[in-house]
C-alpha positions in Angstrom: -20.8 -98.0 -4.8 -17.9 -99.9 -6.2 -17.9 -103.7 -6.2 -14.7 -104.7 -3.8 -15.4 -108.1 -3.6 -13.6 -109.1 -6.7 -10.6 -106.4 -6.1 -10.2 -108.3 -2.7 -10.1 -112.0 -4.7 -7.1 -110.7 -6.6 -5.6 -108.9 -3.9 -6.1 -112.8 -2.0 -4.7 -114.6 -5.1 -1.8 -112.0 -5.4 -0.5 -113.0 -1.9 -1.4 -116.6 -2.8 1.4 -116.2 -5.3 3.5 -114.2 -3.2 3.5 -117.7 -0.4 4.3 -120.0 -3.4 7.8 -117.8 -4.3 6.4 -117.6 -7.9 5.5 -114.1 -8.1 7.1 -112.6 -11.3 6.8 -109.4 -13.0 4.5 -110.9 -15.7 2.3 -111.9 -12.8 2.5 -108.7 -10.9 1.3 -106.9 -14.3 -1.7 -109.1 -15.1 -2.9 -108.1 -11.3 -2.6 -104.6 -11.7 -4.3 -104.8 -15.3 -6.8 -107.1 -13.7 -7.1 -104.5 -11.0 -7.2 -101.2 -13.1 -10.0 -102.8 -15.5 -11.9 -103.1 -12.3 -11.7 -100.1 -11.2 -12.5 -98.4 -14.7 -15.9 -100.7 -14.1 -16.0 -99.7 -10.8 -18.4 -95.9 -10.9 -21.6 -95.6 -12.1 -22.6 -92.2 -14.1 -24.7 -91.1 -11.0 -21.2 -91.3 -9.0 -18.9 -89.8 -11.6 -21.6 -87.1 -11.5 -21.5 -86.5 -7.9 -17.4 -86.7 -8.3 -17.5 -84.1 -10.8 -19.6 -81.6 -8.5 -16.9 -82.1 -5.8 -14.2 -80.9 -7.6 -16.3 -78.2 -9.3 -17.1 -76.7 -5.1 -13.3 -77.4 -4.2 -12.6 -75.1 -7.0 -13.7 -72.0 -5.5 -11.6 -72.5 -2.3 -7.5 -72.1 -1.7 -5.2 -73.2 0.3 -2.8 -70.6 1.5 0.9 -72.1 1.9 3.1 -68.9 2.0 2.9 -65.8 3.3 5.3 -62.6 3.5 5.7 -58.7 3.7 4.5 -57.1 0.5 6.9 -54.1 1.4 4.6 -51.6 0.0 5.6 -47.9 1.7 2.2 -46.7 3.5 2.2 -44.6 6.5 -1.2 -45.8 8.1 -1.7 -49.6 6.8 0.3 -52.6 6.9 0.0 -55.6 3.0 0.7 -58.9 3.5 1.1 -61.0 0.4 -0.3 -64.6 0.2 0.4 -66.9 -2.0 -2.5 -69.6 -2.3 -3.3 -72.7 -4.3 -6.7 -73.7 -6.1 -7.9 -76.7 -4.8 -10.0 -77.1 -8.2 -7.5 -77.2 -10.6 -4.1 -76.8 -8.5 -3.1 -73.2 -10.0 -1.1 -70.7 -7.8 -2.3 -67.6 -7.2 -0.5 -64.3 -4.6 -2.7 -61.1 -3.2 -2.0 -58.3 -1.2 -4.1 -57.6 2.2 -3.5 -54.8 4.1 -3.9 -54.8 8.2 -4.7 -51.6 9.1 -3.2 -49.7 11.9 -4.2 -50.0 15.5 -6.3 -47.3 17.5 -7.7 -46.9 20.6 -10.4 -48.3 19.9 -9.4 -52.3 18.4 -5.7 -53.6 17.5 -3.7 -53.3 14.4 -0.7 -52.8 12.8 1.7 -50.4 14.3 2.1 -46.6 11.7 4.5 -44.8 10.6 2.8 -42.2 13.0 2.9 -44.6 16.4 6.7 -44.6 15.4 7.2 -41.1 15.5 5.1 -40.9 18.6 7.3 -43.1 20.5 10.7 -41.5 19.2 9.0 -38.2 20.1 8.5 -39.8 23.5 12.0 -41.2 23.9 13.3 -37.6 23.4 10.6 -36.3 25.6 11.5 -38.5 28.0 15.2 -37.8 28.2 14.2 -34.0 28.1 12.1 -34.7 31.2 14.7 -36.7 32.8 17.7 -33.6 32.6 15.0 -31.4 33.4 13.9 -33.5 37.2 17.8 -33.4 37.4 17.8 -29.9 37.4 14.7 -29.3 39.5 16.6 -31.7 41.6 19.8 -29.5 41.5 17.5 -26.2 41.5 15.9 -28.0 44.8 18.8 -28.3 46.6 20.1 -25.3 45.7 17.1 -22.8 46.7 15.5 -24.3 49.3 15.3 -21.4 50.9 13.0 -20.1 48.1 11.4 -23.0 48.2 10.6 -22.5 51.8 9.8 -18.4 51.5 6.9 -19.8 48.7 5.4 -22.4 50.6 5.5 -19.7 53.8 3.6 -17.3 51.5 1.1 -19.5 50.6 -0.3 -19.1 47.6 1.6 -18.8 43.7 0.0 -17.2 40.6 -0.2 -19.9 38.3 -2.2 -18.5 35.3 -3.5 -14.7 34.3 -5.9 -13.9 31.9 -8.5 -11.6 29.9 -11.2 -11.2 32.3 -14.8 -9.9 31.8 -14.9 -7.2 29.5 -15.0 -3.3 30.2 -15.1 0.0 27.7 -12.7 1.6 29.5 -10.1 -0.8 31.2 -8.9 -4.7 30.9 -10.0 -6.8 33.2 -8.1 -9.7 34.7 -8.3 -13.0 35.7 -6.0 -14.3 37.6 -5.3 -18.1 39.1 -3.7 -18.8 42.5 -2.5 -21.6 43.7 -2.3 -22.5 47.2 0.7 -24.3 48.2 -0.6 -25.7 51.3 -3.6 -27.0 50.3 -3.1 -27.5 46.9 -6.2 -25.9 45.9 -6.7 -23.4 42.9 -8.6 -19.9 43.5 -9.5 -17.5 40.8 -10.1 -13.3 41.3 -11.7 -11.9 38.6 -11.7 -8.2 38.0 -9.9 -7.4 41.0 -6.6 -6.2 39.1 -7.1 -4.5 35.9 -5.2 -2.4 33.6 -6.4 1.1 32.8 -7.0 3.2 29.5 -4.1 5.0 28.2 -4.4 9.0 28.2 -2.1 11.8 27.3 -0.4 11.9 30.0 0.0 7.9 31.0 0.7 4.4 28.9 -2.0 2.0 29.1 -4.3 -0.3 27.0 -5.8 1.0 24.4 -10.4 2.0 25.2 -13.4 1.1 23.2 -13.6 4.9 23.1 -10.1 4.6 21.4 -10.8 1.8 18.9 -14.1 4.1 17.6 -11.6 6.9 17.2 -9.2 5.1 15.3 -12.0 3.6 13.1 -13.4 7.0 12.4 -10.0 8.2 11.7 -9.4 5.2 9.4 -12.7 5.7 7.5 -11.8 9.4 7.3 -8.5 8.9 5.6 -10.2 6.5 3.4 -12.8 9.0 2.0 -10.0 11.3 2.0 -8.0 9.3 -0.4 -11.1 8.7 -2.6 -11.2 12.0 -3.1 -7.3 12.8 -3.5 -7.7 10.2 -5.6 -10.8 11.9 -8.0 -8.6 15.3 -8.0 -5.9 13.9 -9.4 -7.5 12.1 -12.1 -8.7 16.0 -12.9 -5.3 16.7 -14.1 -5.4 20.3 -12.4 -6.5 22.0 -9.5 -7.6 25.7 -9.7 -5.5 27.7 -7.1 -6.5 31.5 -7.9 -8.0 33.9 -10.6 -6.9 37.1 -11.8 -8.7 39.8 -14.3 -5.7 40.1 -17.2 -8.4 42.3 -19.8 -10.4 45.2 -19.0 -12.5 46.7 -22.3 -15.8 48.9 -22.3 -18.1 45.8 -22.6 -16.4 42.4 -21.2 -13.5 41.9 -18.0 -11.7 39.1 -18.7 -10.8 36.1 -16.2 -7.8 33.9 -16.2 -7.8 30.8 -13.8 -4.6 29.2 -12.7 -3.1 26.4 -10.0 -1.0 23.2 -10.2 -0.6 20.9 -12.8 -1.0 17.4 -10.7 0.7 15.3 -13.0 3.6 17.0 -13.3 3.7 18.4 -10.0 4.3 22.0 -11.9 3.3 25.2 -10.4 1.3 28.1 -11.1 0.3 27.0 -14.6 -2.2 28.7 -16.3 -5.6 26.7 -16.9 -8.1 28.5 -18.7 -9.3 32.6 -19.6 -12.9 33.3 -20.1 -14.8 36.7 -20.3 -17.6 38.2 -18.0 -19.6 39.6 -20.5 -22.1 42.8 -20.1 -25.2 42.8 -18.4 -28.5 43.1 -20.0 -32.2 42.9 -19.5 -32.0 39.3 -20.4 -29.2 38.0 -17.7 -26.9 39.3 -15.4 -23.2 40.6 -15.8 -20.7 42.7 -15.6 -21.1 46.6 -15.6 -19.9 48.2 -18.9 -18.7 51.9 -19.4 -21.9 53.2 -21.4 -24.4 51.5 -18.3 -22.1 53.7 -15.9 -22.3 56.8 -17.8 -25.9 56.2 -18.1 -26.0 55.7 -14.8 -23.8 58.8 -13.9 -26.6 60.8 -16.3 -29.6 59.5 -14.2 -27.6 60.4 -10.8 -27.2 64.0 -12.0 -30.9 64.1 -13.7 -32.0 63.0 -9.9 -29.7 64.7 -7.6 -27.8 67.2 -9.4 -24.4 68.1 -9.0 -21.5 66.6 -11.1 -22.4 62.9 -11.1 -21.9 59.8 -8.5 -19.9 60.5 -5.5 -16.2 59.7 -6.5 -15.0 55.7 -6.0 -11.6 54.8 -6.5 -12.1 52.6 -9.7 -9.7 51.1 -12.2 -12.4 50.5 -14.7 -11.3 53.4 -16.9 -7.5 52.1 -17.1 -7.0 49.2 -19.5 -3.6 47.9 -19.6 -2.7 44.9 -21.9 1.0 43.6 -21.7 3.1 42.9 -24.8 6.4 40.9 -25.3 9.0 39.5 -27.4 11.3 36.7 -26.2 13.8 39.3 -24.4 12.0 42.1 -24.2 8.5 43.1 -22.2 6.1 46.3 -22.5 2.9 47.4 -21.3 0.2 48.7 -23.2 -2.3 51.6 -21.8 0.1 52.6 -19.2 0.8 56.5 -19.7 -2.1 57.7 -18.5 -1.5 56.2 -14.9 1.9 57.6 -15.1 0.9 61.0 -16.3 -1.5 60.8 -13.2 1.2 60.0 -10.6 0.7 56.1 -10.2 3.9 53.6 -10.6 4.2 50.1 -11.7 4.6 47.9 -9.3 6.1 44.2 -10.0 4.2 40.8 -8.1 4.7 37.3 -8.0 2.0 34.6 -7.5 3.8 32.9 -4.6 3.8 32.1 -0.9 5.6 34.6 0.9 6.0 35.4 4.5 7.3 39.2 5.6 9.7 39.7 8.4 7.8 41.5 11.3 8.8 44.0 14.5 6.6 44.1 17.5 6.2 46.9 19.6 8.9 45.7 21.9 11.1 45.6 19.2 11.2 41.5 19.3 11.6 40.4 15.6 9.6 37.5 14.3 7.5 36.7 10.9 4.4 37.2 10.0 1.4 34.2 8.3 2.6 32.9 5.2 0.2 34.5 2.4 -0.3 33.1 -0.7 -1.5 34.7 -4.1 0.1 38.0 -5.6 3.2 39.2 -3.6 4.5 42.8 -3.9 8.3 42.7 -5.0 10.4 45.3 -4.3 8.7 49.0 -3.9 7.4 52.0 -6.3 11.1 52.2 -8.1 11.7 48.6 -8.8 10.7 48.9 -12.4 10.2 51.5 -14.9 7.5 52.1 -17.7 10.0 53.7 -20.7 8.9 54.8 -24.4 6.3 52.6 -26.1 5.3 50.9 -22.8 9.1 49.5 -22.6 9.5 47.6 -19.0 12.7 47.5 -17.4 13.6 46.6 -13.8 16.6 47.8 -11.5 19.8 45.3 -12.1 20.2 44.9 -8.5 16.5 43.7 -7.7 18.3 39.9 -7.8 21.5 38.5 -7.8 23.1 37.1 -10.6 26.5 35.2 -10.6 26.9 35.5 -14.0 28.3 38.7 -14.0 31.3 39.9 -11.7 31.3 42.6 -9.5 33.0 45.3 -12.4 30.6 43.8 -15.1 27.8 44.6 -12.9 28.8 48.7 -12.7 29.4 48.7 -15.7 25.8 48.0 -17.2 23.0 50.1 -17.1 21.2 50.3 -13.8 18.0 49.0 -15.6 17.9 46.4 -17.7 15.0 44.5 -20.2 16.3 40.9 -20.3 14.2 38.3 -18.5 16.9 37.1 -16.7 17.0 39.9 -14.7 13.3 39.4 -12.9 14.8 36.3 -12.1 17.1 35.0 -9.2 18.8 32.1 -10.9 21.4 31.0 -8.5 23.7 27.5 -7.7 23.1 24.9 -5.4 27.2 24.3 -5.3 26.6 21.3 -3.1 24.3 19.7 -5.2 25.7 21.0 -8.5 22.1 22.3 -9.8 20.6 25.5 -10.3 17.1 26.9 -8.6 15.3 29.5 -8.2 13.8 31.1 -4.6 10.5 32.5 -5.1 8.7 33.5 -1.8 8.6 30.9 0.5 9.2 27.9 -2.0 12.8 26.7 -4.0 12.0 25.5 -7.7 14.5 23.2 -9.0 15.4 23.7 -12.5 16.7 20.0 -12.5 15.3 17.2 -11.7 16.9 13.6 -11.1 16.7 10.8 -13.1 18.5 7.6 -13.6 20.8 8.9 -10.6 21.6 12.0 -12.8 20.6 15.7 -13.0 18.5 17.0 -16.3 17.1 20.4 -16.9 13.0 20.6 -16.5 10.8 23.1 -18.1 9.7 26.1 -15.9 7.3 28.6 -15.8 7.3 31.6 -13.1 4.0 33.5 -13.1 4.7 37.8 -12.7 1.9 40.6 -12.8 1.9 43.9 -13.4 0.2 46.4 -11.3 -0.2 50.7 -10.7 -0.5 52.4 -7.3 0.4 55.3 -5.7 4.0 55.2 -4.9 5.3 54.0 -1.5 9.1 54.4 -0.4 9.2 50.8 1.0 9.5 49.8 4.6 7.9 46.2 6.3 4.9 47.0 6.1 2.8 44.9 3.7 1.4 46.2 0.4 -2.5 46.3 0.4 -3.8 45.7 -2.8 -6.5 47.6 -2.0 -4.5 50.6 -3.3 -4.7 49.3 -7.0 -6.1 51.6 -9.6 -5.7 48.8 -11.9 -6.2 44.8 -12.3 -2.8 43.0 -11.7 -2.2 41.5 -15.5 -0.3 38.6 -15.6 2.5 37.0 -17.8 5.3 34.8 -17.3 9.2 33.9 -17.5 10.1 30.7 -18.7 13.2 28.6 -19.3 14.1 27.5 -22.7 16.2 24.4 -23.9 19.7 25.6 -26.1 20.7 23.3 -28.0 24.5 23.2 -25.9 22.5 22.1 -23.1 22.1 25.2 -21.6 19.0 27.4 -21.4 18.1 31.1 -21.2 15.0 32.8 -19.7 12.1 34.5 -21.9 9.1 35.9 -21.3 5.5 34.0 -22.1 2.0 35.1 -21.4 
């Protein structure tokens, strides 16, 4: 400890001095060096040791003399910044502390949401007050109403789904009594019912099933739309277009799916003869043969007579604007007529019995056009058809007596008429209109087309509504076509193709 005693004899001789009024600044100095040498006497090392362990503790402690808001924007916490001294060395320091925001369950700061909670309350609150005014107002207004509810008894406060049923919807519904104030709830006792034909209603588990079949169903469906048209094709129909001693020959035809075209011609293959190794067609030598061993077994003049057109092989030829037929002058010479189809869908007019007009199914494959006369086999298997078969408004009236009454151009097997409202041209065939333009870019350009025609020889009939059996051919129907070609003035003209 430090040694007062002689700090307290200067401190005694200083007032000494002070009583005698001869106290002088020399004096005053000599007791304060006197004093300070005392004190730099004064410590042991133990003490300065233990002085020196003081200051190094109060060095880890602060004392806080200002704080403030540390305005940092947060919507859920509050910062407070301190500022603090060191009580080691005396240096300033300032930290943010954040106070977070209150909750039911301990105190805090108040958040931007407890803000927008209470201005949602203050406009709830003046909502609620306008709307007891006008309950109040409504109040005095329908008592009577008022009075006829509270006579009835009981209000419907809440309806809902009730227990489930296939075949109807349930409800549940909540009463209230006025009276009592007491809530009741009736389950099932008012429902809705299925719809049927005949009546709206909710829709039944029956119904649902349906509509999922359905859905799956047009799924599947799609699929498989969706497989045909990445064929490109789909076949539509076959004809025989070659006949020889040995082989028939098949052509397949239907719709182009990318192009949406018609009757296009897909593929021709042959059905070649039959032999002791695989099956196929007939050929003339196994029929006489077979006509040989018929008369070898039963006599007579052969097999009993079929109408066949095996023996009559026609074969059509053509030039751009002119058509003939090959192998025909035998059927003539033997009474049968050419007679002109069209691979179309066609419907013929019909007559009861009662003389009530209507139309007949709509058939599709090789139509009949016209009768026995329409078109006429000439030298060299030259075919021509009657001018007047189609209209044509290229020609007038005069222009049209004037011509020959049969004519080879492929423009006359053709019906090429205006649409005036439209500004196009088309072309009816059977049940269908083929537009030879299509739009594009909000204008009208010319589109390839091809019309599909046979060939075939019956007997001859006069005409009438009575529809051609096919049965009645003595030869295959051979097919070509008629086609419109581009000009290079942005017309086109008709020609035939096979």
């Amino acid at each position: 400890m430090i040694d007062v005693n002689q700090l307290s004899e200067l401190i005694s001789a200083f007032r000494v001095e002070t009583e005698k009024e001869s106290i002088s600044p020399e004096t005053v100095g000599k007791i304060l060096q006197d004093i300070t040498d005392l004190l730099a006497t004064a410590s042991t090392d133990a003490e300065r040791q233990i002085l020196d362990d003081w200051k190094a503790m109060l060095s880890q402690f602060y004392v806080v003399y200002d704080v403030s808001d540390a305005n940092m924007p947060d919507p859920q916490n509050m910062f407070l910044r301190l500022k603090a001294r060191n009580l080691g060395n005396g240096n300033s320091y300032s930290s943010s502390v954040p106070i977070a925001g209150a909750t039911d369950m301990k105190a805090g700061a108040m958040t931007a949401t407890h803000v927008q909670t209470i201005m949602a309350l203050q406009a709830a609150v003046s909502q609620l007050r306008s709307s007891v005014t006008s309950l109040q107002t409504a109040s005095s207004q329908h008592g009577n109403q008022l009075f006829i509810i509270q006579a009835a008894g009981y209000v419907v406060t809440g309806i809902a789904q009730g227990n489930p049923h296939s075949s109807r919807v349930n409800l549940r519904i909540t009463q209230h009594d006025v009276r009592t104030g007491e809530d009741f709830v009736f389950d099932g006792s008012t429902y809705l019912t299925g719809a049927t034909n005949e009546k709206a209603g909710v829709m039944t588990a029956a119904q649902v099933q349906s509509l999922a079949n359905a859905k799956s169903a047009i799924t599947a469906l799609q699929s498989a739309m969706r497989n045909v048209q990445g064929a490109g094709c789909v076949v539509d129909g076959a004809t025989v277009f070659h006949i020889a001693t040995d082989r028939i020959g098949i052509m397949l035809f239907g719709y182009n799916l990318a192009t949406g075209e018609r009757e296009v011609e897909l593929q021709q293959f042959y059905l070649t003869a039959a032999s002791e190794y695989g099956a196929g067609v007939m050929t003339a030598r196994q029929v006489k043969r077979l006509n040989e061993l018929y008369q070898a077994v039963f006599g007579g003049t052969g097999l009993p007579s079929v109408h066949s057109f095996y023996n009559f092989g026609i074969q059509i030829g053509m030039g751009k604007d002119e058509l003939y037929l090959k192998g025909g002058e035998e059927l003539v010479n033997r009474g049968f007529v050419p007679y002109l189809f069209r691979y179309s869908r066609k419907r013929n007019r019909t007559i009861d019995q009662n003389g009530i007009k209507g139309h007949g199914d709509i058939r599709k494959g090789w139509n009949v056009v016209g009768k026995g006369d329409t078109i006429r086999i000439g030298n060299n298997g030259h075919v021509t058809i009657d001018k007047i078969m189609f209209e044509h408004d290229e020609y007038d009236d005069e222009q049209m007596q004037n011509m020959a009454q049969f004519q080879s151009e492929a423009k006359f097997f053709v019906a090429d008429k205006l649409d005036e409202a439209l500004g196009i041209r088309y072309v009816p065939f059977g049940k269908i209109r083929i537009n030879l333009h299509v739009k594009k870019n909000n204008e009208y350009q010319l589109r390839k087309v091809r019309l599909q025609y046979g060939i075939g020889f019956a007997s001859y009939r006069a005409g009438g509504r009575e529809l051609f059996d096919k049965k009645n051919l003595v030869t295959p129907i051979v097919p070509f076509h008629i086609a419109n070609v581009f000009l290079s003035n942005g017309r086109y003209r008709w020609v035939f193709e096979r």
